[in-house]
C-alpha angles and dihedrals in degrees: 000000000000119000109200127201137196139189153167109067137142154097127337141161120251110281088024118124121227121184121216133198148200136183129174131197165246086038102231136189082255132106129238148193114209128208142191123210135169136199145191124204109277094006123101115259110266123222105232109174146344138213132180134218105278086030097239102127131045141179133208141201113236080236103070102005103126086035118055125046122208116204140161115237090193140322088311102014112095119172130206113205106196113193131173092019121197133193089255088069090064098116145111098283111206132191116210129187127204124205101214127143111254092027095247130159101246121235093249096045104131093062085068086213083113095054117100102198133027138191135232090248148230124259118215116182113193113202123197 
């Protein structure tokens, strides 16, 4: 059983960077696909990025790509630099990791149904 971890959120004025991040652990001989995902409160949680295990490949959603930048720190670090930020980002923002074989971001990744563990969460709040 995985226990993830996030951290770094918080409040910021409207241009400004934050930086999460998420670590999971106990580190494992496994592979895994790690995700980022936000939500506000009655909307449906959003799939934000996607990184997979050597960190090689990410995905982003249209909604923050240009903006946001997914990387892993180490084998259970991943960062979330957050640039450019907008009111619209204020959410819960999740990191989800998925065990799978060859550590890839699934096709359907943004649903996060494909996602094992999950973390509490961050909040960011963006003000303008």
């Amino acid at each position: 059983q995985l226990q993830v971890e996030e951290s770094g959120g918080g409040s910021v004025q409207e241009g400004d960077s934050l930086e999460l991040s998420c670590t999971y652990s106990p580190l494992t001989a496994e592979t895994f696909a790690t995700g980022w995902f936000r939500q506000v409160p009655g909307k449906e949680r959003e799939g934000i990025s996607c990184i997979n295990w050597s960190g090689g490949s990410t995905i982003y959603a249209a909604s923050v790509k240009g903006r946001f930048t997914i990387t892993r720190g180490s084998r259970n670090t991943i960062y979330l630099q957050m640039n450019n930020m907008k009111p619209e980002d204020t959410a819960m923002y999740y990191c989800a990791v998925r065990k799978t074989q060859y550590g890839y971001c699934p096709g359907s990744w943004s649903k996060g149904t494909d996602f094992d563990y999950w973390g509490q969460g961050t909040q960011v709040t963006v003000s303008s």
